[in-house]
C-alpha positions, 0 to 999 in steps of 0.5 A: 509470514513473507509477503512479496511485493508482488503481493502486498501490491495485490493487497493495496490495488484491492485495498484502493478498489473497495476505498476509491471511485476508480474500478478494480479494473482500473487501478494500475499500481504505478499512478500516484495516489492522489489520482485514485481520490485519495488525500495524505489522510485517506492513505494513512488509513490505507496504510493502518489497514495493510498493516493490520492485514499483514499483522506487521507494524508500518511506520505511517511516517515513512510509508506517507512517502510513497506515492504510488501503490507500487512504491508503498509495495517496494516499501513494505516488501523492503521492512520485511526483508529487514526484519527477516535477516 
């Protein structure tokens, strides 16, 4: 299955909500990640779980380098075209 970035950024702003003190509502994919509470080890998790959602493997090496969920999008979205072509 191909995922758009739009969706696998769906997937992670709901993925953020249920993980961090900050409401749905209230997630706006373009701020960093440490401002919804959650340290380098709390992304790892949320990158271990996209990825179990996706059924794709992530590099959590890689992805830790995105700061933003809207990155992290960009990123998957990205490994995907990769390995369709």
């Amino acid at each position: 299955m191909i995922h758009t970035q739009e969706e696998i950024e769906t997937i992670i702003c709901r993925m953020l909500a249920k993980v961090s003190p900050t409401g749905p509502d209230d997630i706006d994919p373009t701020k960093r990640f440490d401002t919804f509470g959650l340290d380098s080890l709390a992304r790892v998790g949320v990158i271990s779980e996209l990825s179990k959602r996706l059924q794709c493997e992530i590099e959590p090496e890689e992805a830790i380098e995105c700061d933003s969920p809207r990155k992290l999008a960009s990123f998957v979205a990205q490994q995907f075209a990769e390995r369709t072509e």
